[in-house]
C-alpha positions as CSV (number, residue, x, y, z in Angstrom):
1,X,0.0,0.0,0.0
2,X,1.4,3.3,-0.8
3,X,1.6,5.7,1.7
4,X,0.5,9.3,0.4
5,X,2.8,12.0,1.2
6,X,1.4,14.8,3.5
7,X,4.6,17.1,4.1
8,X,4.7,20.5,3.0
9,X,6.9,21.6,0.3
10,X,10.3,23.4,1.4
11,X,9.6,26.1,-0.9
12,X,6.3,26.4,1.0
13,X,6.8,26.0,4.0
14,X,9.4,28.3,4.2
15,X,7.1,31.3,3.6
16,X,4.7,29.9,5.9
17,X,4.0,30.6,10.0
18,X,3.1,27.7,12.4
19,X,-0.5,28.4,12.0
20,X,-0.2,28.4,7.8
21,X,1.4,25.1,8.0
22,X,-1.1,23.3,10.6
23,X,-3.6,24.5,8.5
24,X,-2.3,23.1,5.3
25,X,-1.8,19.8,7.2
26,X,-4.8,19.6,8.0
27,X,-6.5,20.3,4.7
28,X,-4.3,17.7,3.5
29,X,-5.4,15.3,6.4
30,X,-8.8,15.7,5.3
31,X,-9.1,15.8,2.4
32,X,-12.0,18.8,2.1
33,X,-13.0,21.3,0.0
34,X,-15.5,23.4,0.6
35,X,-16.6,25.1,-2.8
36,X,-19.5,27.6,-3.4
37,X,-20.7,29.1,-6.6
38,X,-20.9,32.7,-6.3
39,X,-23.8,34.3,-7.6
40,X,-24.5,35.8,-10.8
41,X,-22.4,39.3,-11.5
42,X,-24.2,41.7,-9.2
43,X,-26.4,44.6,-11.2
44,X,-25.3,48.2,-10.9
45,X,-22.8,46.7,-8.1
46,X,-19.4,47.8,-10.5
47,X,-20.2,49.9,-14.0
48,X,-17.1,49.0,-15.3
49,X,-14.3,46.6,-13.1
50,X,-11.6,45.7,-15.2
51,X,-11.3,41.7,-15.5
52,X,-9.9,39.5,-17.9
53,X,-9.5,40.3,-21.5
54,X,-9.8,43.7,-20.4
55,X,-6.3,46.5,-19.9
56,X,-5.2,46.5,-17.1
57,X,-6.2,43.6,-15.5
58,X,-5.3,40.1,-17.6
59,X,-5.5,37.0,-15.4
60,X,-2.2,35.3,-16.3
61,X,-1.3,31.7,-15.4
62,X,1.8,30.3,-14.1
63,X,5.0,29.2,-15.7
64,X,5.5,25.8,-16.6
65,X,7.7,25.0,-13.7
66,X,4.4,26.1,-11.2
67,X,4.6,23.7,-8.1
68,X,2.6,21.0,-8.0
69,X,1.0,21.8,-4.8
70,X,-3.4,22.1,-5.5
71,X,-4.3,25.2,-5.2
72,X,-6.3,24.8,-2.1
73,X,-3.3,24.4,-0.5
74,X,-1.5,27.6,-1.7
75,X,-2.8,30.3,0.9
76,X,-3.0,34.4,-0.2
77,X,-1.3,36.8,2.0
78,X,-0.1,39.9,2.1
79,X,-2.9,41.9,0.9
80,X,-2.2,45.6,0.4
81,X,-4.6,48.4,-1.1
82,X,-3.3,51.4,-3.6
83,X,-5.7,54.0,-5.4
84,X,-5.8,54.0,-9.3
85,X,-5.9,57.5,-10.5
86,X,-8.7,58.3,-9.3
87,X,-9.5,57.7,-5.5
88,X,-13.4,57.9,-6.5
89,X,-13.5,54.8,-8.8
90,X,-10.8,52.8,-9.1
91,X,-8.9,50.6,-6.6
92,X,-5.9,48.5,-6.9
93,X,-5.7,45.1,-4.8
94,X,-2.7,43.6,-4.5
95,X,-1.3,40.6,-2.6
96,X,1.4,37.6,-2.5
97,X,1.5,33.7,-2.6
98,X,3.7,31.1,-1.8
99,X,3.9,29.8,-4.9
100,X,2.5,29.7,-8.7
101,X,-1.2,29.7,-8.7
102,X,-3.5,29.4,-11.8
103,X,-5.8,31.9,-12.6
104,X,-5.6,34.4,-9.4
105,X,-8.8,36.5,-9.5
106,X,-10.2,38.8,-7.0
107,X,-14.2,38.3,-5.8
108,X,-16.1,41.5,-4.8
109,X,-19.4,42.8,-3.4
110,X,-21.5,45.1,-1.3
111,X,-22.0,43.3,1.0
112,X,-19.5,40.2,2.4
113,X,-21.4,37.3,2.3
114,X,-22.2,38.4,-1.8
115,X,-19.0,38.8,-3.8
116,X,-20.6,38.0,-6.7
117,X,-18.4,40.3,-9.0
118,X,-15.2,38.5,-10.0
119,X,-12.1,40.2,-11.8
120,X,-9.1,38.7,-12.9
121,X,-5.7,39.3,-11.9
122,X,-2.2,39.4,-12.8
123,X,0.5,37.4,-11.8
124,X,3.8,38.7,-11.6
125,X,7.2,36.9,-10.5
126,X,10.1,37.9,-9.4
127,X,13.6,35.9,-9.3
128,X,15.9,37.5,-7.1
129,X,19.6,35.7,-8.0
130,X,21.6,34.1,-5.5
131,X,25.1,35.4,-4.3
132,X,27.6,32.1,-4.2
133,X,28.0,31.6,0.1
134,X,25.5,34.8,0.8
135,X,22.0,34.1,-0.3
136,X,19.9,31.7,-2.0
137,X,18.2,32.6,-5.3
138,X,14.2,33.8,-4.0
139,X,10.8,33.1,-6.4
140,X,8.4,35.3,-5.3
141,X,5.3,35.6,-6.6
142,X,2.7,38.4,-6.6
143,X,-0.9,39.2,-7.5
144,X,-2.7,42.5,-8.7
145,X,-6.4,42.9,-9.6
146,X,-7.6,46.5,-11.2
147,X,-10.8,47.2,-10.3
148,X,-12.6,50.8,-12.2
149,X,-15.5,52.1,-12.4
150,X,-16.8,51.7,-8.5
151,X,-19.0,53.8,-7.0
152,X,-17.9,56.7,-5.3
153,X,-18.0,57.2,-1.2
154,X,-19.2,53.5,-1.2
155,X,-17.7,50.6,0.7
156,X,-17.0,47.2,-0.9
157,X,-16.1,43.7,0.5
158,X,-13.4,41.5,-1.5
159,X,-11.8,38.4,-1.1
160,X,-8.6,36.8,-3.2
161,X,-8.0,33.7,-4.2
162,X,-7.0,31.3,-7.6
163,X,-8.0,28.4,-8.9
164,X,-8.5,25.7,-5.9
165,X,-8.9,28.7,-3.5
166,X,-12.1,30.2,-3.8
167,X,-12.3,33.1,-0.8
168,X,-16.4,32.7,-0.9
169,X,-15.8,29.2,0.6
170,X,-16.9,28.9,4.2
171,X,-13.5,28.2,5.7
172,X,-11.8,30.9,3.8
173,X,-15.0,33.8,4.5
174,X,-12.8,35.0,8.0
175,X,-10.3,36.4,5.5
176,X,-12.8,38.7,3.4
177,X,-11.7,43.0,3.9
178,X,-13.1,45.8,2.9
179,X,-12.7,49.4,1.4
180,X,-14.1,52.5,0.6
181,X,-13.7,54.6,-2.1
182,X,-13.5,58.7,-2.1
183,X,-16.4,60.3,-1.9
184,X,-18.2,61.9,-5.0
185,X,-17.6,65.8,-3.0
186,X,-15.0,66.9,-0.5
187,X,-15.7,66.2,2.6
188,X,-13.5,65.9,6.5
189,X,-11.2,62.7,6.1
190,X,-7.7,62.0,7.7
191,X,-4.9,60.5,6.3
192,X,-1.6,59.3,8.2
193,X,1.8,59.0,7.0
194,X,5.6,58.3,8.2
195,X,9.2,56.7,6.6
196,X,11.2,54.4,7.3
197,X,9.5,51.4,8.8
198,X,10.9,48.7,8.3
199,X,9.9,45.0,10.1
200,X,10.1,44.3,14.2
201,X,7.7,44.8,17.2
202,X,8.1,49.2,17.0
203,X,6.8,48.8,13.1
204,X,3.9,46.5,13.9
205,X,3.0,49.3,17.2
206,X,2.7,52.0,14.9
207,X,0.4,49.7,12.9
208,X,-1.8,49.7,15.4
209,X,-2.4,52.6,16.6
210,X,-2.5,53.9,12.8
211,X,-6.3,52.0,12.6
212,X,-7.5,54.3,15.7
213,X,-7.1,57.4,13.2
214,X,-9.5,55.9,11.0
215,X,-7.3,57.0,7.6
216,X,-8.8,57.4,4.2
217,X,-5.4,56.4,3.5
218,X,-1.8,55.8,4.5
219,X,1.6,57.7,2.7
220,X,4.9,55.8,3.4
221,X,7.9,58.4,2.5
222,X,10.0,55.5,1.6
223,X,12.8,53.0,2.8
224,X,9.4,50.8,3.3
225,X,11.1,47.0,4.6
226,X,14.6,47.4,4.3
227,X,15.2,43.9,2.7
228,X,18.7,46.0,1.4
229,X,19.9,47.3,4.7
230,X,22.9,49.1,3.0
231,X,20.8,51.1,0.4
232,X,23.2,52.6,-1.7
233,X,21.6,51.2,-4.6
234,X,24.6,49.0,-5.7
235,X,24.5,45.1,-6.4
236,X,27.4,45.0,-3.6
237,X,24.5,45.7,-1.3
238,X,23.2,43.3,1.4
239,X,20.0,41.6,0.1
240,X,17.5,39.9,1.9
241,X,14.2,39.3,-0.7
242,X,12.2,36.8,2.2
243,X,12.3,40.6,4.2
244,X,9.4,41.3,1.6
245,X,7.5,38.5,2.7
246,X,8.2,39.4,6.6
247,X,6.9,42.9,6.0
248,X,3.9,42.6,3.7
249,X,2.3,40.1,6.4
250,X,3.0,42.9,8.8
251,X,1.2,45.5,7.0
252,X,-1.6,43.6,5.7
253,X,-3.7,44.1,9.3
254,X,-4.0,47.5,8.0
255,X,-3.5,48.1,4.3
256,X,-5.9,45.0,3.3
257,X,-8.3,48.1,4.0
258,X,-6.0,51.3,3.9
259,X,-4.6,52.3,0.5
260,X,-1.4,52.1,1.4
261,X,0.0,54.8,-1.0
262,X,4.2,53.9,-1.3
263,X,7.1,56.2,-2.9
264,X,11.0,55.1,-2.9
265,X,13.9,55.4,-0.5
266,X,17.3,54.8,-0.7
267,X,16.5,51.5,1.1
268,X,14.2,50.9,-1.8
269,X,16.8,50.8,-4.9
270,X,17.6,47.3,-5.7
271,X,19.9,46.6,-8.0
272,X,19.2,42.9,-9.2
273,X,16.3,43.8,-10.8
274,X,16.8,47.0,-13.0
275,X,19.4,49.5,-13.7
276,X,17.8,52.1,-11.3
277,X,16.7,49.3,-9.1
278,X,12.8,49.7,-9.3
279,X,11.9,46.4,-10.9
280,X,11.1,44.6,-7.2
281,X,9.0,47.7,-6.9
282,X,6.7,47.0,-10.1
283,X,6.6,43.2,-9.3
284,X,5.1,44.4,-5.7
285,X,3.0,47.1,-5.9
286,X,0.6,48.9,-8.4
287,X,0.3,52.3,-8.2
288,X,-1.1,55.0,-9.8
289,X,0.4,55.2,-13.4
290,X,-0.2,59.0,-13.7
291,X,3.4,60.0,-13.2
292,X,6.2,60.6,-15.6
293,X,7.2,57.2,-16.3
294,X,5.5,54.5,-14.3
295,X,6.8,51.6,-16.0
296,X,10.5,52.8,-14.5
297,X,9.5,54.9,-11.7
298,X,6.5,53.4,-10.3
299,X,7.0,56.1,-7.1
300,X,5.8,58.6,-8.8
301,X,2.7,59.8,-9.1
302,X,-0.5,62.0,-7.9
303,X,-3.9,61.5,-6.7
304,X,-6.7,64.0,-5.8
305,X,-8.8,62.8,-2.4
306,X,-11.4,65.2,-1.5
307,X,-10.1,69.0,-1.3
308,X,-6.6,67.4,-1.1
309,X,-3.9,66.9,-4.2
310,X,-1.2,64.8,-3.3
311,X,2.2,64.4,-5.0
312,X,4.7,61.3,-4.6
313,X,7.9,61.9,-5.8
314,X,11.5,59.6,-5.9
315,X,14.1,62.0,-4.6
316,X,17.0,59.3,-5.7
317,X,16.4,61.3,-8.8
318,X,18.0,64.5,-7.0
319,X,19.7,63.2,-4.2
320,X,23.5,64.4,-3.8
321,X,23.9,62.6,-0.8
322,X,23.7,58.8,-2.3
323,X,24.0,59.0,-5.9
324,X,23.2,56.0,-7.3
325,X,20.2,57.3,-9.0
326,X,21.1,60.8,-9.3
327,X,19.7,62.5,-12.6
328,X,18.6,59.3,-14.2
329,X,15.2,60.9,-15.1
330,X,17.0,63.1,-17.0
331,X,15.0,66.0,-15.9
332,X,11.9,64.7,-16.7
333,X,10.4,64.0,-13.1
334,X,10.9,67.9,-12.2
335,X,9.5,69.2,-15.7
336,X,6.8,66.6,-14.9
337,X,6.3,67.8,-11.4
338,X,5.7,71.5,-12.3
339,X,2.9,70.6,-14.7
340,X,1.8,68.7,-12.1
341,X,1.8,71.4,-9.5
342,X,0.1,73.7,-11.4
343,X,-2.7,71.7,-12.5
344,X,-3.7,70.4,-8.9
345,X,-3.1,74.5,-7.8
346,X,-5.9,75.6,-10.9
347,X,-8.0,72.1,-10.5
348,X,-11.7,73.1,-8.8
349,X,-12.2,71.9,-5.5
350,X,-8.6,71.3,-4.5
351,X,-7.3,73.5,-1.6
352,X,-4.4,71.8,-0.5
353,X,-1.5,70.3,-2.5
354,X,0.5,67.7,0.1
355,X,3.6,66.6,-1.4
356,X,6.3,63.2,0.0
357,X,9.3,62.2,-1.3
358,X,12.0,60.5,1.0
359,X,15.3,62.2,1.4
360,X,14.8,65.7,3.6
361,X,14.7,69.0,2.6
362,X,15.3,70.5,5.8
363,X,16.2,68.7,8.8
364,X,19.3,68.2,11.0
365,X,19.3,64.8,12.4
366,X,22.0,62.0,11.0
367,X,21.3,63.0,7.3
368,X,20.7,66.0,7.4
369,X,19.5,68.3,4.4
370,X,20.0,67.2,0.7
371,X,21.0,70.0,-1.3
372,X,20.0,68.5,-4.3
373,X,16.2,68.2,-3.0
374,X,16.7,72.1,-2.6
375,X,18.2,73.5,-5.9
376,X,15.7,70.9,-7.8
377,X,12.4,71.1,-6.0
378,X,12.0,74.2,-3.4
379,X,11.7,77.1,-6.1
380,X,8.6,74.6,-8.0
381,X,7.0,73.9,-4.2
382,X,7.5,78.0,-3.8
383,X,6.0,79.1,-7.0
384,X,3.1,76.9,-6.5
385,X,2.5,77.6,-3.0
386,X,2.9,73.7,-1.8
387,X,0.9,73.4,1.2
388,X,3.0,70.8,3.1
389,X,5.7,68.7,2.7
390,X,6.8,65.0,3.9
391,X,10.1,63.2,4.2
392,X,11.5,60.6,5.9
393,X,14.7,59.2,5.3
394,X,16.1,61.0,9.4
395,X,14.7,58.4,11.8
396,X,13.2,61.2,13.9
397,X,10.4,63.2,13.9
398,X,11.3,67.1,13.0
399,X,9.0,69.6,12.1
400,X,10.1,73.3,10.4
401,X,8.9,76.6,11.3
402,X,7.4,77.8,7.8
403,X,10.3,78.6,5.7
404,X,10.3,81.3,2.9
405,X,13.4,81.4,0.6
406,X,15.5,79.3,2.6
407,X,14.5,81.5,5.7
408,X,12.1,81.7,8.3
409,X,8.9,82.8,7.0
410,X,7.0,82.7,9.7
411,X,7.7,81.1,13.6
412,X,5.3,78.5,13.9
413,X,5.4,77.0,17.4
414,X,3.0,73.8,18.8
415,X,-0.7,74.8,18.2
416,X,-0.4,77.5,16.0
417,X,-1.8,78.0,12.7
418,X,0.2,79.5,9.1
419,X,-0.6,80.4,5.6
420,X,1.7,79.0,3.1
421,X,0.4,81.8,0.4
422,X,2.1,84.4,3.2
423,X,4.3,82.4,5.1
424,X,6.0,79.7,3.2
425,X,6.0,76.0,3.4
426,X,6.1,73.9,6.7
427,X,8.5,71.1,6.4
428,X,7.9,67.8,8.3
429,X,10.4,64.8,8.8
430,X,8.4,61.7,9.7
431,X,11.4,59.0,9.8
432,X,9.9,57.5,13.0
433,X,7.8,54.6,11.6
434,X,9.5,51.9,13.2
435,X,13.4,51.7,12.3
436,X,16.1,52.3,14.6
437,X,16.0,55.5,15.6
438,X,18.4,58.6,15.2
439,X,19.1,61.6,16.9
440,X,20.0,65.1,16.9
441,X,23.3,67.1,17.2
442,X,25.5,67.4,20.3
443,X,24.1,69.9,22.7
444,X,20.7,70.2,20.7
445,X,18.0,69.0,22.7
446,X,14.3,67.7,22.0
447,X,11.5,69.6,21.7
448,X,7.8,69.2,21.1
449,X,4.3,69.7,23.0
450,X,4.4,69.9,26.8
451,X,8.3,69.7,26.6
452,X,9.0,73.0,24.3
453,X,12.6,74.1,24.3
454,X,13.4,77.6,22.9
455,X,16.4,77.6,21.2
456,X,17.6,80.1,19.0
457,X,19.5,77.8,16.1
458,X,21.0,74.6,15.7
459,X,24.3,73.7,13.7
460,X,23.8,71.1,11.4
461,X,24.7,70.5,7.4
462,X,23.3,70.0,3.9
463,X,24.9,68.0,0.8
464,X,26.6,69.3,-1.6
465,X,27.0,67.6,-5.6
466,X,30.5,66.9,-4.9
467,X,29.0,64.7,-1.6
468,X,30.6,67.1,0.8
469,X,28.7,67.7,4.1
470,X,28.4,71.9,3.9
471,X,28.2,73.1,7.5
472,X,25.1,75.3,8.2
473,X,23.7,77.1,11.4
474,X,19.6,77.4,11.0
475,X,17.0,78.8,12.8
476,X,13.9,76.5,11.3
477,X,13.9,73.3,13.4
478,X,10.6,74.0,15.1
479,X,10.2,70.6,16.8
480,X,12.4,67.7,17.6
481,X,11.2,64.2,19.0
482,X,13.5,61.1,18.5
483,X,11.2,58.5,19.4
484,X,8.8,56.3,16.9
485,X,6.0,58.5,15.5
486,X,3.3,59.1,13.0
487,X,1.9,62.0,11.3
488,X,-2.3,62.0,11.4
489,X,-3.7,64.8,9.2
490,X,-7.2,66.0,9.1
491,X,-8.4,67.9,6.3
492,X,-12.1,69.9,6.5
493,X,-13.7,71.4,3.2
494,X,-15.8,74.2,3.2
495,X,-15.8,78.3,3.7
496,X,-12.9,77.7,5.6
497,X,-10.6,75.0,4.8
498,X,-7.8,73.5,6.4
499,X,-5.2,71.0,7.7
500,X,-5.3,70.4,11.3
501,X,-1.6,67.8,11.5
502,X,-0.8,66.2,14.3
503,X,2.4,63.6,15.2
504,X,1.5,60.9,17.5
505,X,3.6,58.5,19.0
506,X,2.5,54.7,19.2
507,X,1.1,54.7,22.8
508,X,-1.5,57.5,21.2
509,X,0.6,60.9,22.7
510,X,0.1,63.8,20.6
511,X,3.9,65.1,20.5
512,X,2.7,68.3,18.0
513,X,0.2,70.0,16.2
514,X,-0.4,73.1,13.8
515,X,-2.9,74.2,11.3
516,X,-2.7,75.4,7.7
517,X,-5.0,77.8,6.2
518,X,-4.7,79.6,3.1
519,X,-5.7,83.5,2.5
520,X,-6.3,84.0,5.9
């Protein structure tokens, strides 16, 4: 009598927890499937999702060398939201197996127990070499369903699966999300943002407390797992793919229903996949494909929520500090970025334009300030009257006083209120989302609400092209708080608009706060 074989796969269970793998022994065990039949495509529910045969969205099958493990046993994780375009009808689901599935597809409803729309997806995989003695070669393998033409300001229900793993089966109906698109008119909303997060126990905490805000959506400023610790953007760089794996279960608690709305660090330049080290990026996430090139710089890009534009941007394009990618847009991101600018500053409706990048404009913590962020970006943020602006890339939190050509504009202590169309442009460093954290110079010490320290300028530095570290003395560094932190940032239509934004720490402490307001 032959004895079947109910082990798990190496390749499997390698990307697999405890619980995964008692689970898929004892599916194996038992030999069940629970199959339903979902119902009929519901009317009116989607006037136009993309699915297969459609752009956009092609359900694609595995290679020929897909494991032969059933489907069934093949779990989804990883599940991670992105806006299309346009926040008011179009979403982008994205998520990860272990291995090669066959025709992954996505099932969505109104309601969660009817997800009786189905749209294909896409299957993308990514080799990551080996290094002879350092790493093993890495198949991952990732999955990304476009779905247009949703109602605005209306929640929906999904689950993933593939063929074998239907996510309207009883034993798989725990896993179902949801999320909502932007409403059809502006209206109050929040949205939270930081850098530099990384995977560990101080990146999963600011998870957490990231759900109590409530956020439309979520903007990471970049260096997002660190799976290339070194991140100088070279192929002699430590790699560790499997980080991906770590992280995107990590996140998926809260961006299976967040948009979680990505742009690239220095962290994020991998080298064994493209020349500027973005093809990891295009394997893992989609993204709005609005910017100047999103099939090489899928970090760039803009989206309109409400009353608010926002502007992602890849600052390795302009970055003197680490080169690597310096200029390879050949100017076309910046021409890009002041069309950009000025069509969100004319656009009806939008009163704020909120642009991230990674690498700082002002700040003087470890990295300090990269001057080629400054002679690229600050005149187009100036002549367009940029409303705020968020880096990461200093593991700290640091927040400017208003700053007007190069200068302070306007002081702009805890609880105060400025106008960037009199003032200038507030500058905030949120590098506190869950990496080890930096400091600030010798003798300079913290400050931020119910600790204020008035101090009259700090001596820091800024890069120069030639890489040397320019000594500077300034007067903007407003507040300074070097534990882990998160910016949470309410916007309010209306006769009179505004941006109430507040950094919070993971235990909920409000560490500042300030308002903008235009034309005061």
């Amino acid at each position: 009598m032959e004895i079947p074989d109910f082990g798990i796969p190496p390749e499997l269970a390698r990307r697999m927890s405890m619980a995964e793998q008692y689970a898929y022994l004892r599916a194996r065990l038992s030999r069940r499937r629970a199959l339903v039949t979902a119902g009929a495509a519901a009317g009116g529910l989607l006037t136009g999702c993309s699915g297969p045969g459609r752009p956009g969205a092609a359900a694609t099958g595995p290679s020929p060398s897909a494991a032969k493990v059933p489907g069934s046993y093949v779990p989804p994780f990883g599940r991670h939201l992105a806006f299309g375009a346009d926040p008011r009808t179009q979403m982008r689901i994205s998520w990860q197996v272990p291995l090669a599935v066959r025709g992954p597809y996505v099932r969505v409803g109104l309601r969660p127990d009817d997800l009786g729309h189905r749209v294909g997806a896409e299957l993308r995989d990514l080799h990551t070499p080996g290094l002879r003695g350092v790493r093993p070669a890495v198949e991952q393998f990732y999955v990304h369903a476009a779905l247009d033409g949703l109602r605005p300001g209306t929640t929906y229900y999904y689950g993933v699966g593939h063929e074998g793993f239907d996510p309207a089966a009883p034993e798989h109906r725990s896993a179902i999300a949801s999320f909502r698109t932007a409403p059809a008119r502006p209206e109050r909303f929040v949205f939270t943002a930081f850098g530099d997060q990384g995977v560990g126990e101080d990146a999963a905490a600011n998870n957490s407390v990231l759900l109590r805000q409530d956020p439309a959506f979520h903007l990471h400023a970049g260096d997002i797992c660190y799976a290339n610790p070194t991140g100088r953007g070279k192929e002699s760089d430590v790699f560790d793919a499997t980080h991906w794996d770590r992280f995107l279960k990590q996140t998926e608690p809260v961006a299976r229903s967040v948009p979680w709305m990505v742009t690239t660090g220095n962290h994020d330049m991998e080298a064994w996949y493209s020349p500027d080290g973005y093809g990891g990026q295009l394997a893992r996430f989609s993204l709005p494909d609005n910017g100047f090139d999103p099939r090489r710089a899928p970090g760039v890009y803009t989206f309109t929520y409400g009353n608010v534009g926002i502007v992602a941007l890849d600052a390795n394009d302009v970055s003197y500090e680490i080169p690597a990618n310096l200029g390879y847009s050949d100017g076309r991101q910046t021409k890009w970025l002041d069309a950009r600018l000025g069509e969100l500053r004319a656009a009806e409706g939008v009163d704020f334009v909120v642009v991230f990048f990674h690498h700082c404009a002002y700040s003087t913590s470890s990295h300090a300030s990269d001057g080629g962020v400054r002679a690229e970006w600050l005149p187009l943020f100036a002549r367009h009257q940029v409303d705020l602006v968020i880096n990461g890339h200093n593991h700290v939190y640091e927040r400017t006083d208003a700053i007007k050509d190069g200068e302070v504009g306007r002081p702009v202590p805890v609880g105060a209120s400025t106008d960037p169309t009199r003032d200038g442009i507030v500058y905030v460093t949120a590098g506190g989302g869950g990496k080890d954290l930096y400091g600030f110079p010798a003798g300079v010490p913290e400050s931020y609400e119910g600790h204020e320290r008035e101090r009259e300028s700090v001596a820091t530095f800024h890069w120069t092209r030639s890489r040397l570290a320019r000594a500077e003395t300034v007067e903007w560094s407003r507040v300074r708080y070097r534990g882990f932190s998160f910016l949470s940032v309410e916007a309010r239509a209306g006769a009179a608009p505004r941006l109430t934004v507040s950094a919070l720490t993971p235990s909920g402490e409000r560490i500042d706060r300030f308002e903008v307001r235009r034309g005061r």
